[in-house]
C-alpha positions in Angstrom: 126.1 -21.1 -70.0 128.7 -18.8 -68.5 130.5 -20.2 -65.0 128.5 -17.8 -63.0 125.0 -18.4 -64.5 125.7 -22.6 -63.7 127.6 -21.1 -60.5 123.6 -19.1 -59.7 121.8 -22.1 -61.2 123.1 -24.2 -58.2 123.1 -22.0 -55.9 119.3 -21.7 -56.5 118.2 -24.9 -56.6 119.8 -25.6 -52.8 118.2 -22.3 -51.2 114.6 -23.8 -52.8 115.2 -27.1 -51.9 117.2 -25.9 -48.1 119.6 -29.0 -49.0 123.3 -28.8 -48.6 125.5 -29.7 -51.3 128.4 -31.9 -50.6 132.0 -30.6 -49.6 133.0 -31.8 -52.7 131.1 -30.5 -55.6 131.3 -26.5 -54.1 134.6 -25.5 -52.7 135.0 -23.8 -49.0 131.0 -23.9 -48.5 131.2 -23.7 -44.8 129.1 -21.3 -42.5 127.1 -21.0 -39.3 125.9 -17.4 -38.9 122.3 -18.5 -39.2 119.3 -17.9 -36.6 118.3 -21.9 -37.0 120.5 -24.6 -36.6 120.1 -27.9 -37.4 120.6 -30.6 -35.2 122.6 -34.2 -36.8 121.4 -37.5 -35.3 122.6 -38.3 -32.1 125.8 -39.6 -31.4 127.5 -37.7 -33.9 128.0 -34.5 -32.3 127.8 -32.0 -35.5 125.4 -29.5 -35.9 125.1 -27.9 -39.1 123.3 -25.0 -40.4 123.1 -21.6 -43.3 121.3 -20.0 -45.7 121.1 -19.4 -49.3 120.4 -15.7 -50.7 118.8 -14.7 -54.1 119.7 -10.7 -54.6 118.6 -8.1 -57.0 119.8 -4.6 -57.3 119.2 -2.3 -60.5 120.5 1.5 -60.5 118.7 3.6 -62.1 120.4 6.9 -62.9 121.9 6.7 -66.6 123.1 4.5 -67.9 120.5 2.5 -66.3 122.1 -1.2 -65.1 122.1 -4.0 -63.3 124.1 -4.0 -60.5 123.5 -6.9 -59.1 122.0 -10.5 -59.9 123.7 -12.9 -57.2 123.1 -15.8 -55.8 124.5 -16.4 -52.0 125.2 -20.1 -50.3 126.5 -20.3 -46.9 127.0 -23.3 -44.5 129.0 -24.4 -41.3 129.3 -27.1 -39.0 130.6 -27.0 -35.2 130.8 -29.8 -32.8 132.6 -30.8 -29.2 135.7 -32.3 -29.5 135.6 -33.8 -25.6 137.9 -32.2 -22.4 136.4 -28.8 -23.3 137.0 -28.2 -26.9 134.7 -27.0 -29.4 134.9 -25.8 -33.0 133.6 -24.2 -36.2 134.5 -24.3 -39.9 132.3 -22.4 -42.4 132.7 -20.6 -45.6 130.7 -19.0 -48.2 130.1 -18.9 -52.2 129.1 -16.1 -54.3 128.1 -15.8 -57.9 126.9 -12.5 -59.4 125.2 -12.3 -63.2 125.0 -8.8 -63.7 128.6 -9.0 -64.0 128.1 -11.2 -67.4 124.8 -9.3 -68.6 126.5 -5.5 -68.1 129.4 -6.7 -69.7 129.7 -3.6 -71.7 129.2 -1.1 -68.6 131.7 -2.4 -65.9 135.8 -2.5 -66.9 137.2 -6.0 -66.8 138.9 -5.4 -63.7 135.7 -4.9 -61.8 134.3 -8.1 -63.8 136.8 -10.5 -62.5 136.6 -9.4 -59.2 132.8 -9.0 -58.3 131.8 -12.1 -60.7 132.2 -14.4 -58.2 133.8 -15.3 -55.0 134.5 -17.8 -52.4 135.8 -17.4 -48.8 136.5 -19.2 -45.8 134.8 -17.7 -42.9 135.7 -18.9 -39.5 137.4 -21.9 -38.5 138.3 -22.1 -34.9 139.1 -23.9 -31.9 137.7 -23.4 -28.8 139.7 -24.0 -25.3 139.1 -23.4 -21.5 140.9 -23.3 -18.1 139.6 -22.6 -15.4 138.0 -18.5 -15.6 140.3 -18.1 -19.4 138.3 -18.9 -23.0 141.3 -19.3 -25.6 139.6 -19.2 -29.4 142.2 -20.0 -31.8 142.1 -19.7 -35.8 139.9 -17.3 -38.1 137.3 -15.8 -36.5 135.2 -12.7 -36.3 136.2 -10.1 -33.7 133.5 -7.3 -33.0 135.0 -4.4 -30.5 131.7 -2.0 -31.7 127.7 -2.1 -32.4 127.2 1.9 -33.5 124.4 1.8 -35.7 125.3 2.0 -39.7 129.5 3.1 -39.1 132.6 1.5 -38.2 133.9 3.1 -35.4 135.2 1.1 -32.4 134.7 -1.9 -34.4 138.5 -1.7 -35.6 139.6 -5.3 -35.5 137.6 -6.2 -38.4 138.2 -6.4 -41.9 135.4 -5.6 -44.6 134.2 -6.0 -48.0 133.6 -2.6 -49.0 132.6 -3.5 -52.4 129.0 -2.7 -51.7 129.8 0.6 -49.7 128.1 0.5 -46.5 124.9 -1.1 -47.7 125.4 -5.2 -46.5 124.4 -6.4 -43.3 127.2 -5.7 -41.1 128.0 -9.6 -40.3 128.5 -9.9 -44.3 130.5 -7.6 -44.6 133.0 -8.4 -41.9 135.8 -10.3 -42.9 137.2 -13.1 -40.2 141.2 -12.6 -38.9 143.5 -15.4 -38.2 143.6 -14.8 -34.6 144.6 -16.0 -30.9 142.5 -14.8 -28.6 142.0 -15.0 -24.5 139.3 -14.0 -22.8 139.1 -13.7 -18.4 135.7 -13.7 -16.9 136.4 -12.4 -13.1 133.5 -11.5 -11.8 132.0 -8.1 -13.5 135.3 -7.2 -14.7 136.1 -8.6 -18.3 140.1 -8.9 -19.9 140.6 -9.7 -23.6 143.9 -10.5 -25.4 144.2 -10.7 -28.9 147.5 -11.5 -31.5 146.5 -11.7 -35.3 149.7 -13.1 -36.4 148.3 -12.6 -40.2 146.1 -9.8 -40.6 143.4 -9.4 -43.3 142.2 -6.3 -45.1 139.3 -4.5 -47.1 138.4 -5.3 -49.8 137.7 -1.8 -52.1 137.1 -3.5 -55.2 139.0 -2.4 -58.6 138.5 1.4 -59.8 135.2 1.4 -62.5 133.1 -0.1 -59.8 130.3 1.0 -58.7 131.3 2.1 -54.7 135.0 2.2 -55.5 136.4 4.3 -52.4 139.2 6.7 -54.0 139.0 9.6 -56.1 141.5 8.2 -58.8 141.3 9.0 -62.3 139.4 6.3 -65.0 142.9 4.6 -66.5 145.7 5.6 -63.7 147.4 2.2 -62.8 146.6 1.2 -59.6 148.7 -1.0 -57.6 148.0 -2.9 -53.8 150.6 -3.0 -51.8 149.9 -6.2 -49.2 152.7 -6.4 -46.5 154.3 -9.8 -46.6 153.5 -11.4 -43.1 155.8 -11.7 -40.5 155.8 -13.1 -37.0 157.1 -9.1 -35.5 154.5 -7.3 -37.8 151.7 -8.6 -36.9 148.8 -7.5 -35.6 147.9 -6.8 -31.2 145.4 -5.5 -28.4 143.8 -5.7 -25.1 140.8 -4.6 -24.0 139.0 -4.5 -20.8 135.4 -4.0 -19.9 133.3 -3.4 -16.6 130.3 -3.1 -15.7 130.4 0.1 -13.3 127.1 1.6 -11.3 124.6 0.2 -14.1 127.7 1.5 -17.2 129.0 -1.0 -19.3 132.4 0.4 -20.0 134.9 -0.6 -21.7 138.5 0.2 -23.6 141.3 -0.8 -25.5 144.1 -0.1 -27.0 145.3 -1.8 -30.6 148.5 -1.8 -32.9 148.3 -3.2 -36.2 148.3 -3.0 -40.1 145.7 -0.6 -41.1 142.7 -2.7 -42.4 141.9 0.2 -44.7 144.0 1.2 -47.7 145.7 4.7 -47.9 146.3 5.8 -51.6 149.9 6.8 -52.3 150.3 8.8 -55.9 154.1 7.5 -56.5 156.4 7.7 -60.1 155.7 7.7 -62.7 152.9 9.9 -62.8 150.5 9.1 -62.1 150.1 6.2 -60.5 148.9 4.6 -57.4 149.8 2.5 -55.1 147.1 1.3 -52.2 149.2 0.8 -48.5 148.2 -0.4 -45.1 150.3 1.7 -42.9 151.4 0.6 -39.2 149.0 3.0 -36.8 148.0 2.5 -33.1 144.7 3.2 -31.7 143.2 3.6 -28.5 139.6 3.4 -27.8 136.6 3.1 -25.1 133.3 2.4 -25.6 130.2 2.8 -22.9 126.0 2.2 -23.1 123.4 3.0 -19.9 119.9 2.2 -19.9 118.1 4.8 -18.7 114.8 3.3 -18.4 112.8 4.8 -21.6 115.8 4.6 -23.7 119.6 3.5 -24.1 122.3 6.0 -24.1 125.9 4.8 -26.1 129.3 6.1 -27.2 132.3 5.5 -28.3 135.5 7.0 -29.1 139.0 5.9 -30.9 142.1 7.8 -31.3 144.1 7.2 -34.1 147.9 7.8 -34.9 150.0 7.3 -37.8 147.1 7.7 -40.4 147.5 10.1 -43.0 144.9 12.1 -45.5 144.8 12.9 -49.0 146.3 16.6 -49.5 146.4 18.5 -52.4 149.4 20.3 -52.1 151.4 19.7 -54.6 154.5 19.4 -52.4 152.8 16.8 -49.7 155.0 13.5 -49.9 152.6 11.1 -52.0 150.2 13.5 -52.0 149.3 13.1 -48.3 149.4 14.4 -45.0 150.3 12.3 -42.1 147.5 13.6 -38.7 146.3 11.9 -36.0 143.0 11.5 -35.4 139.6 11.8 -32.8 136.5 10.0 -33.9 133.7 9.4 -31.4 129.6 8.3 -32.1 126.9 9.1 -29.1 123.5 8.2 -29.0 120.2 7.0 -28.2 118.4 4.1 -28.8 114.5 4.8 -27.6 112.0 1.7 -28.0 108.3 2.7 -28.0 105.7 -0.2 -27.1 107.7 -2.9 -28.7 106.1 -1.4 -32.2 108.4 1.8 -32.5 112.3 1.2 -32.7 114.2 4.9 -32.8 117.7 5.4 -32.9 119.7 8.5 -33.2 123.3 9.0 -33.6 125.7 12.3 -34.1 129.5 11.4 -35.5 132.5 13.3 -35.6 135.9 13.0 -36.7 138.6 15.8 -35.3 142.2 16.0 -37.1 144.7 17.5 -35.1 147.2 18.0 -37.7 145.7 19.7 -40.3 146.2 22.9 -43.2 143.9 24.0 -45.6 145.7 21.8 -48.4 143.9 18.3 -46.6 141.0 17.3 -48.7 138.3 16.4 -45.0 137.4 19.2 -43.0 139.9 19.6 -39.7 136.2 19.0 -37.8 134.0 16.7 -40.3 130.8 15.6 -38.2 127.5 14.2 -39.3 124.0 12.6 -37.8 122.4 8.9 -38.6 119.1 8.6 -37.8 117.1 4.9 -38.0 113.2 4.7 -37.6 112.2 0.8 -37.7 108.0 0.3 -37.4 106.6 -3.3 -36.8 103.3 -4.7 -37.7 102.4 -7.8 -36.5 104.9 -10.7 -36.4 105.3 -10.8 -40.2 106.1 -7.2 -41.5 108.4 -4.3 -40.6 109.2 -1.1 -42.1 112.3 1.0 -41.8 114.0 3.5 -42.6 117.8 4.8 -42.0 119.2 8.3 -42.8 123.2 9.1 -42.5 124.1 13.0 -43.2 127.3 14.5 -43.4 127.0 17.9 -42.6 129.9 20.0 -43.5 129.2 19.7 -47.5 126.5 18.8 -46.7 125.8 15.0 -48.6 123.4 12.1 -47.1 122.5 8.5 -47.7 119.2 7.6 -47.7 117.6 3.7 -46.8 113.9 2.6 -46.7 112.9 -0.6 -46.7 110.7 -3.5 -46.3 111.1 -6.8 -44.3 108.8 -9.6 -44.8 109.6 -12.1 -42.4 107.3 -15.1 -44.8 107.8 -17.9 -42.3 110.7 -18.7 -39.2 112.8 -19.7 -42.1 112.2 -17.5 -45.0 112.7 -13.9 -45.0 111.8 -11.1 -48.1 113.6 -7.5 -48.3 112.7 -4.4 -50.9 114.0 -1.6 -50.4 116.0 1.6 -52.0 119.4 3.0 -51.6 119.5 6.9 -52.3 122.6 9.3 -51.9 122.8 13.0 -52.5 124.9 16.2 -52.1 128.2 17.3 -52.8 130.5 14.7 -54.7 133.1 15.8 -52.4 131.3 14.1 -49.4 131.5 10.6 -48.3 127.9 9.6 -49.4 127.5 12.3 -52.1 130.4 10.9 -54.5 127.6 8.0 -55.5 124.9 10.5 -56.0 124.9 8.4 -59.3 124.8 5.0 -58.1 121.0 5.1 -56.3 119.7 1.6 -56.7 116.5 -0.4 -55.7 116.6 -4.0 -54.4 114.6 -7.0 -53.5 116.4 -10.2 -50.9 115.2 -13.3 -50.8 116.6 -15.4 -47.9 116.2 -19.5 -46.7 118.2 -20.3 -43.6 118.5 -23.9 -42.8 
C-alpha cells in the first residue's frame, strides 16, 4: 500500500467512527472550524472539536480521470488560560489517491504536491484590556463576504489548487499575525502587523487549475521573499455603522499574496514574484427590508499584467488597478435564497499589448432552494463578459443528520480559453462530499 492509500485508510476509519486520533500518531492534526463542538469533562477547560471529509471528483472530458480521491481530517482544541486569555491550536491532514491511481496523467511535479498535505491552521492567543481585543499568532483574517470572488477579502492567503471551487474557509490560508481590535461604541478600529506573510498556493504547472499560461516544459521557479522584520506585512481598518449602513474601509501594504509571472533569462523561463503593492479599500451592506444591498471596492497599486509586447520588461506591464462587486441578496419565505452580483476590474494604465481588457467586468448569480430541513438545491453561475467565458455550479446538499452532511454536484466552465473561467473548459468535473463533524 502506497503512503497515501494508509494515509486515506486512517483517515477513514476516524470520520466513521467520529474518534480523534492521538497527537502523536498524525502530525499537526489540529482544527476547530466545525458547527459542533465538543465539550471535555469539567474541570479541564478544553473543548475540542472537527470533521473528517471523504471527496470524489472525476473529469470527464478526454482523457477521462480522476481528479480527486481524498480523504480530509481536521481537529482543534481551545481553552481559557485565566485573567482573560483564551486560545486555539488546530491543523489539518490531507491525503489524495487519484494522485497514485492517474499516475500516468499528472507530471510528477503536480504528484508530489497535491498527494498529500498537512498544515497548521490557527494557533492563537487571545488578550483584553479594557474596550481593546489583541489576538496574537496564525490566524484567519476575513476583510470581505462577496459571494464566490476575492475581492475585499485581501488579507488572506489561498490554496488555489482547486480554482475557486472549495468552501471559502478551506481555502483560506491562516497569517502569522498581531492584531488589535477597539470596540467604542458603533464605531469599530482594527490594527493588523503580519510580521511573516503567507502566500497562494497555485500548485505546479500540469495541474489541473494551474493559474498561468506557461508553456508544458518551461522551468518555473517561486521566488518567496526572505522575511524580515521592515518587509512585512500592515493595515487598518475602520467600520461604522451609519443611518442603518454598515460601512467600512481600509487601507493595506504588503507582499502580494498572489504570484506575478516574470519570463526572465534564459529563455524561457519563469519566475513566480510577490511584489510590494498597497491597497485601499471600503466595503458597505443595507437591508432594505425585502433584500440586502452590498459592495465593495479596492484600489490597487504596484501590480502589474502580463503584456505581450515583446519589449515589456519581463513581459509585463506595471497599472494600477479599480475592482469593485455590488449586489443583492433577496430571501423569499425562508425557502428561496437569491443572490446577484456584477464585478468589474478597471486598469488605468493600459495599451493594447496587456493581455485583460482595460474594463474586464462580469455577473455571478447564486439560486439556493430548500426543502424541508434535510435537502437543498443550488445553483451558482459566474460570467465573464468581455470574451465572454462562464463557470457553472449545481448542486445537491443533503444535510443526513446535525452531524453528517452529503454534497453531489457538477463543476462546468465554457467560453473563450482566454477568459478566467474558459481556460478549463477541459477540466469540467462531477463530485460527491461526504462530511462527519465531531
Amino acid at each position: 500500500m502506497t503512503g497515501t492509500g494508509r494515509v486515506l485508510c486512517v483517515l477513514a476509519a476516524c470520520m466513521v467512527s467520529g474518534v480523534a486520533v492521538a497527537a502523536e500518531e498524525v502530525d499537526d492534526l489540529f482544527d476547530l472550524d466545525s458547527p459542533l463542538v465538543a465539550e471535555e469533562p469539567a474541570g479541564t477547560g478544553l473543548r475540542w472539536g472537527g470533521y473528517g471529509e471523504l471527496a470524489a471528483a472525476y473529469t470527464w472530458p478526454e482523457p477521462a480521470h480522476w481528479s480527486k480521491l481524498r480523504a480530509r481530517f481536521e481537529l482543534a482544541t481551545s481553552g481559557s488560560l485565566g485573567e482573560g486569555m483564551r486560545f486555539k491550536l488546530s491543523g489539518r491532514v490531507d491525503g489524495d489517491a487519484a494522485y497514485d491511481l492517474e499516475s500516468g496523467h499528472y507530471p510528477a511535479p503536480v504528484r508530489r504536491d497535491q498527494r498529500h498535505d498537512a498544515m497548521l491552521r490557527e494557533a492563537y492567543l487571545d488578550l483584553s484590556a479594557n474596550d481593546w481585543e489583541f489576538r496574537l499568532g496564525r490566524q484567519h483574517i476575513v476583510w470581505g463576504e462577496v459571494v464566490g470572488l476575492f475581492l475585499a477579502d485581501v488579507v488572506s492567503a489561498r490554496d488555489l489548487r482547486e480554482f475557486l471551487l472549495p468552501e471559502f474557509e478551506a481555502m483560506r490560508i491562516p497569517q502569522w499575525a498581531a492584531r488589535a481590535e477597539y470596540h467604542g461604541g458603533e464605531t469599530y478600529f482594527e490594527l493588523l502587523w503580519i510580521p511573516v506573510p503567507g502566500y497562494d498556493k497555485v500548485g505546479r504547472p500540469g495541474a489541473d487549475f494551474y493559474p498561468f499560461p506557461i508553456p508544458p516544459g518551461t522551468p518555473v521557479h517561486e521566488d518567496r521573499p526572505d522575511p524580515r522584520l521592515d518587509d512585512g506585512n500592515w493595515g487598518l481598518r475602520v467600520a461604522r455603522l451609519v443611518a442603518g449602513w454598515d460601512l467600512s474601509a481600509f487601507y493595506y501594504a504588503s507582499r502580494d499574496v498572489s504570484p506575478t509571472p516574470y519570463r526572465t533569462s534564459p529563455l524561457p523561463t519563469f519566475e513566480l514574484r510577490h511584489d510590494r503593492i498597497h491597497q485601499v479599500g471600503a466595503t458597505m451592506s443595507k437591508d432594505l427590508g425585502r433584500f440586502v444591498l452590498k459592495g465593495e471596492a479596492v484600489h490597487t497599486r504596484g501590480r502589474r499584467f502580463l503584456s505581450e509586447d515583446p519589449t515589456a520588461p519581463f513581459g509585463l506591464k506595471e497599472s494600477d488597478s479599480l475592482e469593485y462587486v455590488v449586489g443583492v441578496d433577496v430571501p423569499v419565505e425562508d425557502v428561496w435564497r437569491i443572490n446577484l452580483q456584477h464585478y468589474a476590474r478597471l486598469l488605468h494604465d493600459h495599451d493594447s499589448a496587456v493581455v485583460p481588457d482595460r474594463y474586464e467586468y462580469g455577473l455571478t448569480l447564486l439560486v439556493n432552494r430548500k426543502f424541508g430541513s434535510r435537502f437543498e438545491a443550488e445553483v451558482l453561475m459566474v460570467s465573464g463578459l468581455n470574451r465572454p467565458d462562464y463557470m457553472l455550479r449545481p448542486k445537491l446538499v443533503w444535510h443526513i443528520t446535525q452531524e453528517w452532511r452529503g454534497q453531489f454536484g457538477a463543476d462546468i466552465f465554457g467560453g473563450s480559453e482566454r477568459g478566467l473561467f474558459g481556460r478549463f473548459d477541459d477540466r469540467d468535473r462531477v463530485y460527491v462530499e461526504l462530511r462527519r463533524w465531531f
